[in-house]
VEXKE-254008 format. One record per atom (N, C-alpha, C): x negated, y negated, z negated; atom name; residue in three letters. Coordinates in Angstrom, 2 decimals, decimal comma. Atoms other than C-alpha are relative to their C-alpha. Layout:
REM VEXKE-254008
<c1: X | c2: Y | c3: Z | at: CA | aa: ALA> .
...
//
This chain:
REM VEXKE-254008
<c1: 0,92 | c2: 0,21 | c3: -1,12 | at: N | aa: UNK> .
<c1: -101,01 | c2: -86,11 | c3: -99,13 | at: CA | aa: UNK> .
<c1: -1,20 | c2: 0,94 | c3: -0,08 | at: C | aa: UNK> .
<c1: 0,77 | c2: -0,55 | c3: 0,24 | at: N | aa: UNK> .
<c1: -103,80 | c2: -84,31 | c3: -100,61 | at: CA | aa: UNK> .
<c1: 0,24 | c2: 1,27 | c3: 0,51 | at: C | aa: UNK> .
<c1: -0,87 | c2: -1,25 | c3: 0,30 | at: N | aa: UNK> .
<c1: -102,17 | c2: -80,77 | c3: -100,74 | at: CA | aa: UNK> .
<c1: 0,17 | c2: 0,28 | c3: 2,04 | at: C | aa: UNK> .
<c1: -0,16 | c2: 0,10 | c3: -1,47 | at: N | aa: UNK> .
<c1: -101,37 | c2: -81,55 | c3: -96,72 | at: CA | aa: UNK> .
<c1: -1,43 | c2: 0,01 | c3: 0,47 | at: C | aa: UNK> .
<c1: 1,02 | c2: 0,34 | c3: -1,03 | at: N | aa: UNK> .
<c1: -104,63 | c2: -82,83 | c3: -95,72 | at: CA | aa: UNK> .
<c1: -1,07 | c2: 1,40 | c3: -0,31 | at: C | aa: UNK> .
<c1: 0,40 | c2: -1,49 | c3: 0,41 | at: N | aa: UNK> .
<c1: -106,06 | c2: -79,41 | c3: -97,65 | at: CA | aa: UNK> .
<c1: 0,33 | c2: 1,45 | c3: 0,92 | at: C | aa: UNK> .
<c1: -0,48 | c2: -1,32 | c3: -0,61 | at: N | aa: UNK> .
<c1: -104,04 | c2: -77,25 | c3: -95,77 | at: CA | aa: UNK> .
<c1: -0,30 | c2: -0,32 | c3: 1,78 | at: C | aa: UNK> .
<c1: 0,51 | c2: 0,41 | c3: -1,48 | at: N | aa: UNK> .
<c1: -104,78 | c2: -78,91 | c3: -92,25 | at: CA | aa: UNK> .
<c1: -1,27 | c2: 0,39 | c3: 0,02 | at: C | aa: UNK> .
<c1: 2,09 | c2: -0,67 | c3: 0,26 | at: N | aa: UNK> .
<c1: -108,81 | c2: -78,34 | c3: -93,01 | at: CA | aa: UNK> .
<c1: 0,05 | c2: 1,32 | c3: 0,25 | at: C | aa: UNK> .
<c1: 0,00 | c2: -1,75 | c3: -0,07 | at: N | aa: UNK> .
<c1: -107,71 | c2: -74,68 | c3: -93,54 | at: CA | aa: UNK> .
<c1: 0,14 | c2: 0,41 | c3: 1,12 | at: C | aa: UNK> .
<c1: -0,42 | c2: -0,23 | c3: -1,09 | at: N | aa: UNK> .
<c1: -106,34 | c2: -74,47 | c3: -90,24 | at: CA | aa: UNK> .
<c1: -0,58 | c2: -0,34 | c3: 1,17 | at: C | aa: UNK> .
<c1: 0,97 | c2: 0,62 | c3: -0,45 | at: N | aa: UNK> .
<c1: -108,62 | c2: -76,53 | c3: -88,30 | at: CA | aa: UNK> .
<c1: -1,42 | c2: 0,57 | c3: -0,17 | at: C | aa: UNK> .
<c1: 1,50 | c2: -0,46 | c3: -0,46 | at: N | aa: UNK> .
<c1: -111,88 | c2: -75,16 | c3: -89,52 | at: CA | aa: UNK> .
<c1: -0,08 | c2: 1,43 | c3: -1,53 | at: C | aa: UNK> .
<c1: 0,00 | c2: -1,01 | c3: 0,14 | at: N | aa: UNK> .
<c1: -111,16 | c2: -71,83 | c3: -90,99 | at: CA | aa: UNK> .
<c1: -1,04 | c2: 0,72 | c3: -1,17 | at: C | aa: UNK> .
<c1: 1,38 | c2: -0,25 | c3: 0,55 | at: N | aa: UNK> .
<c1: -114,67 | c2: -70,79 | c3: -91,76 | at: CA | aa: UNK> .
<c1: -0,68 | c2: -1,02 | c3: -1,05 | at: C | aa: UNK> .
<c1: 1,29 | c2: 0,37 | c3: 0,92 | at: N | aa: UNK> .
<c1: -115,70 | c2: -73,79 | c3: -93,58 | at: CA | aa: UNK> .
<c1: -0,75 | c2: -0,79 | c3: 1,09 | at: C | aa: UNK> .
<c1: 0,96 | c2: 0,82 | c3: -0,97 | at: N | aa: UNK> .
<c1: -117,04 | c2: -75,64 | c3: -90,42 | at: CA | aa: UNK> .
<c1: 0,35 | c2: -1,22 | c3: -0,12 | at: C | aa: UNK> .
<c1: -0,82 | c2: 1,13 | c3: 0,31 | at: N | aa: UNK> .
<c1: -116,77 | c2: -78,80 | c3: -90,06 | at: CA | aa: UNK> .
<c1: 0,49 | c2: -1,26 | c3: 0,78 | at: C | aa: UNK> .
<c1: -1,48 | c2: 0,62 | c3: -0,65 | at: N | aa: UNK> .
<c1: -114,08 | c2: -81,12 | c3: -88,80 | at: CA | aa: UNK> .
<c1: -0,33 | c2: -1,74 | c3: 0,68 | at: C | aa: UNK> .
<c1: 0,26 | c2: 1,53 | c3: -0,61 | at: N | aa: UNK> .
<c1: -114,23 | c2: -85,25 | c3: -86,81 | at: CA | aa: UNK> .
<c1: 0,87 | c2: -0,48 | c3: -0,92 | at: C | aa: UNK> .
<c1: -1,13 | c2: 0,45 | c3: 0,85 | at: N | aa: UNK> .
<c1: -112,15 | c2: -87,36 | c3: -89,51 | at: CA | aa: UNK> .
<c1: 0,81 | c2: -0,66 | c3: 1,55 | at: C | aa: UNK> .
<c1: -1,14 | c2: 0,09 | c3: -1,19 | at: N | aa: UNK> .
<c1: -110,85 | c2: -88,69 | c3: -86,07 | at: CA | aa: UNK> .
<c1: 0,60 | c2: 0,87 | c3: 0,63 | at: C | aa: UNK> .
<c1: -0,45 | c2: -1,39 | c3: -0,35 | at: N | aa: UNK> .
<c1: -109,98 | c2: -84,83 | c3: -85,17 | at: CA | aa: UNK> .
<c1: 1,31 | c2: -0,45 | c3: -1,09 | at: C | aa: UNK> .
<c1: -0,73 | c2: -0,40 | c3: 0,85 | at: N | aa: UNK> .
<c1: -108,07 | c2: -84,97 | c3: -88,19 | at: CA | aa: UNK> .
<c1: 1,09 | c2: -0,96 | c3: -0,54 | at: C | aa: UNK> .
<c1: -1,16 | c2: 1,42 | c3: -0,41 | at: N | aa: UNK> .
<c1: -106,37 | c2: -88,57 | c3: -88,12 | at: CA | aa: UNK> .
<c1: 0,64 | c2: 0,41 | c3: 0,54 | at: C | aa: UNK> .
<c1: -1,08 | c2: -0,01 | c3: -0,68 | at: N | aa: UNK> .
<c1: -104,63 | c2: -87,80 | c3: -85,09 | at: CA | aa: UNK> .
<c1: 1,06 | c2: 1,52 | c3: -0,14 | at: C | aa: UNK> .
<c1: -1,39 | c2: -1,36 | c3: -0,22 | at: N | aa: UNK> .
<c1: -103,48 | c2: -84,58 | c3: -86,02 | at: CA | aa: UNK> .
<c1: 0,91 | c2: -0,28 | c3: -1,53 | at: C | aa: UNK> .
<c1: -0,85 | c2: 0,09 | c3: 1,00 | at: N | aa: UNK> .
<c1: -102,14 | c2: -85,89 | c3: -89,35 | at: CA | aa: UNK> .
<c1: 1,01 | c2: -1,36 | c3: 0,04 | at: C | aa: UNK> .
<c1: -0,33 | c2: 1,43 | c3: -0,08 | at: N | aa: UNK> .
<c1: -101,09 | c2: -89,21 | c3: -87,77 | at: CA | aa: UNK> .
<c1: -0,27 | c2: -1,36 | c3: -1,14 | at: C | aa: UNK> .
<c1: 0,45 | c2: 1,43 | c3: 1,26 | at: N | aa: UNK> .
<c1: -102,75 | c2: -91,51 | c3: -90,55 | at: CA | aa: UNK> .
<c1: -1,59 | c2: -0,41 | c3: 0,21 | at: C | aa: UNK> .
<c1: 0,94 | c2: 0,48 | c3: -0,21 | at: N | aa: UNK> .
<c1: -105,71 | c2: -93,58 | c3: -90,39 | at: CA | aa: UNK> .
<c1: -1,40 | c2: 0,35 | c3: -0,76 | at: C | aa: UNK> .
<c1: 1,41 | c2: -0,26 | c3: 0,65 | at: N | aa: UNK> .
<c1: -109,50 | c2: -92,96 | c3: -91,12 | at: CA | aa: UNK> .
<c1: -0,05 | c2: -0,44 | c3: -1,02 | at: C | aa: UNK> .
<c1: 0,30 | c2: 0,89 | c3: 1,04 | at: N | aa: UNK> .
<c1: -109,75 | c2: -95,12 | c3: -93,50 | at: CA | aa: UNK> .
<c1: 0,70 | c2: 0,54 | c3: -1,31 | at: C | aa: UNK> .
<c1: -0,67 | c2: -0,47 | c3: 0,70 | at: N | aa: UNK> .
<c1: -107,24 | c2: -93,83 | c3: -95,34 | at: CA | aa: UNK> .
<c1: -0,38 | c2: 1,59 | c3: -0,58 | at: C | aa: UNK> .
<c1: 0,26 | c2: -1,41 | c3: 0,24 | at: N | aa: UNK> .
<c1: -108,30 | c2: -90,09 | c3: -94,97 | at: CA | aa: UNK> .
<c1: -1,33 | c2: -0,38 | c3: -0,88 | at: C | aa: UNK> .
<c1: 1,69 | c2: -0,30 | c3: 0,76 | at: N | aa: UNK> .
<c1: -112,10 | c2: -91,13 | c3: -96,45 | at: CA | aa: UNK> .
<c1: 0,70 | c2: -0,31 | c3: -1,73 | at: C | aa: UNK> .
<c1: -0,04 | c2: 0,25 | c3: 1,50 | at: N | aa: UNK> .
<c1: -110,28 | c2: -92,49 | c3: -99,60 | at: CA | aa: UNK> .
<c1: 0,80 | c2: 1,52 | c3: -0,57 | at: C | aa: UNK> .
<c1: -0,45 | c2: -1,30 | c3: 0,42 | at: N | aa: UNK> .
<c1: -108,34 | c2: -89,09 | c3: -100,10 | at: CA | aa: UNK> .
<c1: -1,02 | c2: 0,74 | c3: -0,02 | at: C | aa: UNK> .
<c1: 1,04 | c2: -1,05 | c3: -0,21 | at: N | aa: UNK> .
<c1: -111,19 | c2: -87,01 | c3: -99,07 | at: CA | aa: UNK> .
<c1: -1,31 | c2: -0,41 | c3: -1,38 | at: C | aa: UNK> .
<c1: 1,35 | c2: 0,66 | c3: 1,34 | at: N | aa: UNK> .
<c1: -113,72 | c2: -89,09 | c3: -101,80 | at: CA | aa: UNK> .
<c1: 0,60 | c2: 0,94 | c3: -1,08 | at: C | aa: UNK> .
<c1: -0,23 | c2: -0,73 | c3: 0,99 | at: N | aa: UNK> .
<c1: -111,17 | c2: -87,92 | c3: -104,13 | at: CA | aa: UNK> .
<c1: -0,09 | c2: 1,23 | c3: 0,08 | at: C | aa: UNK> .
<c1: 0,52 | c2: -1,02 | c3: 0,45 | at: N | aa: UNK> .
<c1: -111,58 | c2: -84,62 | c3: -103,57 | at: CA | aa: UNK> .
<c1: -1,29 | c2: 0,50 | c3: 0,22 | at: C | aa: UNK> .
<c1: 1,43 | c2: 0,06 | c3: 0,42 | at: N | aa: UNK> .
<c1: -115,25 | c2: -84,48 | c3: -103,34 | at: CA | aa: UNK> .
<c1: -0,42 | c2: -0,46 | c3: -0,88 | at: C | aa: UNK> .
<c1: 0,40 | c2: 0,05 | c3: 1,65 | at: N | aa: UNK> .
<c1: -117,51 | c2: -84,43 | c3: -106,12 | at: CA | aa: UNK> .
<c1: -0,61 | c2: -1,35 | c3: 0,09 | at: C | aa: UNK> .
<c1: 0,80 | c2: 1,15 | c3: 0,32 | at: N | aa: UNK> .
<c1: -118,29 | c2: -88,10 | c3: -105,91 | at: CA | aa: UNK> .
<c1: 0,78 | c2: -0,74 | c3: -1,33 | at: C | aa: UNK> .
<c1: -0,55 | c2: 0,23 | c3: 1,74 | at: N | aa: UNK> .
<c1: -117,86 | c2: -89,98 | c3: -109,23 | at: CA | aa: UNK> .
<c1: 0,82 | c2: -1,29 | c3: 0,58 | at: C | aa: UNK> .
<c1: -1,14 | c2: 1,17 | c3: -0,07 | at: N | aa: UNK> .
<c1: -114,64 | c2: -92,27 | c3: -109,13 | at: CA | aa: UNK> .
<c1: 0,39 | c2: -0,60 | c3: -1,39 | at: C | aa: UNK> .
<c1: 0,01 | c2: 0,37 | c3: 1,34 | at: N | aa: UNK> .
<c1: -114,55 | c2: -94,79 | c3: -112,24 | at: CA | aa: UNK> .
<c1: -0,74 | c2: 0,94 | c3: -1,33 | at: C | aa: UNK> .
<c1: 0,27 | c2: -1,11 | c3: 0,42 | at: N | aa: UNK> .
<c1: -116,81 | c2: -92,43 | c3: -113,58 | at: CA | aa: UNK> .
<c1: -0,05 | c2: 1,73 | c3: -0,67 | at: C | aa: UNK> .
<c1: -0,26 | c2: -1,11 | c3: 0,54 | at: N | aa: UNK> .
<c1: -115,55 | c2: -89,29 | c3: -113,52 | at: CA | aa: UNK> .
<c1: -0,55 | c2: 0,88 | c3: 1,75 | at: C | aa: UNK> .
<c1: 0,21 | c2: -0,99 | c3: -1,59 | at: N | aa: UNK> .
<c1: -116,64 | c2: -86,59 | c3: -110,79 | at: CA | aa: UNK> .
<c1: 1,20 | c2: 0,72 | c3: -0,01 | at: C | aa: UNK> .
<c1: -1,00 | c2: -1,25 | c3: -0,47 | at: N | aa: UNK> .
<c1: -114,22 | c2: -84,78 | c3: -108,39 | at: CA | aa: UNK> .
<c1: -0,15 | c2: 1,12 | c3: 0,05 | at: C | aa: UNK> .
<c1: -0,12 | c2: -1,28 | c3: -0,28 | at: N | aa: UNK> .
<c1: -112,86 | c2: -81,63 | c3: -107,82 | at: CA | aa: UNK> .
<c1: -1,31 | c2: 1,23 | c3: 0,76 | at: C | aa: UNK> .
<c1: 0,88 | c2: -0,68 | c3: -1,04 | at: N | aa: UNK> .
<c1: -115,61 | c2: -80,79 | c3: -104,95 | at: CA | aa: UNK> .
<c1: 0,23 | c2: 0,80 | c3: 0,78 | at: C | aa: UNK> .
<c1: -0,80 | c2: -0,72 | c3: -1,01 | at: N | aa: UNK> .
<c1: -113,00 | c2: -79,33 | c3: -103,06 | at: CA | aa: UNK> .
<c1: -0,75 | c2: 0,23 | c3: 1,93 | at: C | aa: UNK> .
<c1: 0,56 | c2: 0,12 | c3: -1,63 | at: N | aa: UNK> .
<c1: -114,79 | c2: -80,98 | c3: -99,71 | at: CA | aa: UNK> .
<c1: -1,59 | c2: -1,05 | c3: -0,12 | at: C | aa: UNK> .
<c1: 1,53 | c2: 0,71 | c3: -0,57 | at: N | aa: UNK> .
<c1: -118,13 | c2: -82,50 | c3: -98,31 | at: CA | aa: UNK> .
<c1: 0,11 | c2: -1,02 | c3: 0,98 | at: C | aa: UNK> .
<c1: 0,21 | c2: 1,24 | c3: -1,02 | at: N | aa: UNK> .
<c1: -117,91 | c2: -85,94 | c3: -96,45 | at: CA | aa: UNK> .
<c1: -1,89 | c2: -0,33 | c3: 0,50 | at: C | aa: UNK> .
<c1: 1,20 | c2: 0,47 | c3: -0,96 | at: N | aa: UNK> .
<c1: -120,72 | c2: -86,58 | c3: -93,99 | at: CA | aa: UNK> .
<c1: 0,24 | c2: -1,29 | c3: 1,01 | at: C | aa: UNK> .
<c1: 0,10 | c2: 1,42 | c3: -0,83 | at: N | aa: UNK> .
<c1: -121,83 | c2: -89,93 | c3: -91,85 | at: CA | aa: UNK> .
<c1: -1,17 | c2: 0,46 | c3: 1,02 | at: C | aa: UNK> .
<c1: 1,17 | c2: -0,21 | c3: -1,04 | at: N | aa: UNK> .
<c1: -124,15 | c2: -88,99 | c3: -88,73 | at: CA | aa: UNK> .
<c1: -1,13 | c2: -1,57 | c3: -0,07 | at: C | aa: UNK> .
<c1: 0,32 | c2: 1,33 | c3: -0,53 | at: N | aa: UNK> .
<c1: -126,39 | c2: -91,62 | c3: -87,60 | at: CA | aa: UNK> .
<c1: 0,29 | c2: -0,89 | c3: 0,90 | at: C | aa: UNK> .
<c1: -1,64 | c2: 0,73 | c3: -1,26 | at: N | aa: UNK> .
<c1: -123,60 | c2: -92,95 | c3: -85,01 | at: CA | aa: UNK> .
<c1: 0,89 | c2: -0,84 | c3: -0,55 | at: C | aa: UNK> .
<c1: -1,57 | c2: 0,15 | c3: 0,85 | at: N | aa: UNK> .
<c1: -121,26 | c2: -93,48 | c3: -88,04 | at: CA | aa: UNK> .
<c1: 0,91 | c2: 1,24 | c3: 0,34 | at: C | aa: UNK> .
<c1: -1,08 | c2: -1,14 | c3: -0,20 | at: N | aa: UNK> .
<c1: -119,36 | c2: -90,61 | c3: -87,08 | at: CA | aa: UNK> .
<c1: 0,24 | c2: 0,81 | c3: -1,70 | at: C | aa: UNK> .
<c1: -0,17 | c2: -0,73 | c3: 1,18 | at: N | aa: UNK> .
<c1: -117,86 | c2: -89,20 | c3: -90,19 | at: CA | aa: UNK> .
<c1: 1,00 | c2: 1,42 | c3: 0,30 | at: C | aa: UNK> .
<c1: -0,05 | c2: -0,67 | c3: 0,13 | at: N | aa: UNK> .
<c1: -117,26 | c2: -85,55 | c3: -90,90 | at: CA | aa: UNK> .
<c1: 0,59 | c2: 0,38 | c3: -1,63 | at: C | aa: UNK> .
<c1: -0,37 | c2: -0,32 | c3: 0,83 | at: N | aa: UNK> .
<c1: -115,55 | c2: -83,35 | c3: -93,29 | at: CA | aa: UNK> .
<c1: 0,27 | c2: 1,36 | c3: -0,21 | at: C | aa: UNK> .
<c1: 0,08 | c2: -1,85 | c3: -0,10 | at: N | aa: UNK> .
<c1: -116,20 | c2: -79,44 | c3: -94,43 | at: CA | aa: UNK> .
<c1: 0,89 | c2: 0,10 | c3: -1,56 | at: C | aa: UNK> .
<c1: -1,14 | c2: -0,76 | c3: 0,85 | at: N | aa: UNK> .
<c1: -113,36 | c2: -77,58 | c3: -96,64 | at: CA | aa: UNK> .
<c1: -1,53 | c2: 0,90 | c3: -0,58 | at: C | aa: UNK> .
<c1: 1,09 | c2: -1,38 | c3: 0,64 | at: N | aa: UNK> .
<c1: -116,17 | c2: -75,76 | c3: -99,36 | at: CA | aa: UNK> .
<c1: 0,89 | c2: 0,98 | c3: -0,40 | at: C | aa: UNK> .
<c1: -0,64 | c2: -1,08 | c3: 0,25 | at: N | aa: UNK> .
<c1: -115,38 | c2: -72,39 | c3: -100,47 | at: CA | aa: UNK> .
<c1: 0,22 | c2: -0,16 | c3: -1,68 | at: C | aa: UNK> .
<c1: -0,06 | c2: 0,38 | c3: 1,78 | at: N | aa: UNK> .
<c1: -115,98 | c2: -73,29 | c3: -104,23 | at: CA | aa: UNK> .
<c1: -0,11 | c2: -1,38 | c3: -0,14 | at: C | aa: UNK> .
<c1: 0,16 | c2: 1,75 | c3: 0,59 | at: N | aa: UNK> .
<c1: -116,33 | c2: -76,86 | c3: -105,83 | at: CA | aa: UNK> .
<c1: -1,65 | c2: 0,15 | c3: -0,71 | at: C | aa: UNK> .
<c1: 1,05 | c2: -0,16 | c3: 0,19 | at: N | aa: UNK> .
<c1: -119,42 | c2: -77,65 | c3: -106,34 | at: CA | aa: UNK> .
<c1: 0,22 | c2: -0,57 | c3: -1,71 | at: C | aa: UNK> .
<c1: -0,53 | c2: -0,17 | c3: 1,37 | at: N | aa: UNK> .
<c1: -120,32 | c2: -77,69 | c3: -110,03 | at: CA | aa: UNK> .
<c1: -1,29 | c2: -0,90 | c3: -0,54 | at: C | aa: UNK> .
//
């Protein structure tokens, strides 16, 4: 799933911009909810205390609208 939802980001926002997790639900047919727990894992947030990859950047507007940018490096 990971590996998929990686390569959709690539294709979708190219540059590094960044993406609607509901943009990206319907084009992978699976649910939000589901995409934020994949996407945690690859962002550098700490899971059972270990930090991720930092592959990506999850964002929350002040709407709730959540967002998601493909980084070029992992943050370190």
């Amino acid at each position: 799933m990971q590996a998929e939802l990686l390569q959709v980001l690539r294709e979708l926002a190219p540059a590094g911009e960044t993406v609607a997790l509901t943009r990206l639900a319907k084009r992978l047919d699976e649910r939000v909810s589901v995409l934020l727990r994949e996407l945690t894992a690859l962002s550098d947030a700490r899971v059972g205390g270990v930090p991720g990859p930092g592959l990506v950047q999850l964002a929350c507007d002040d709407a709730g609208r959540w967002t998601v940018r493909l980084l070029a490096q992992p943050v370190q």
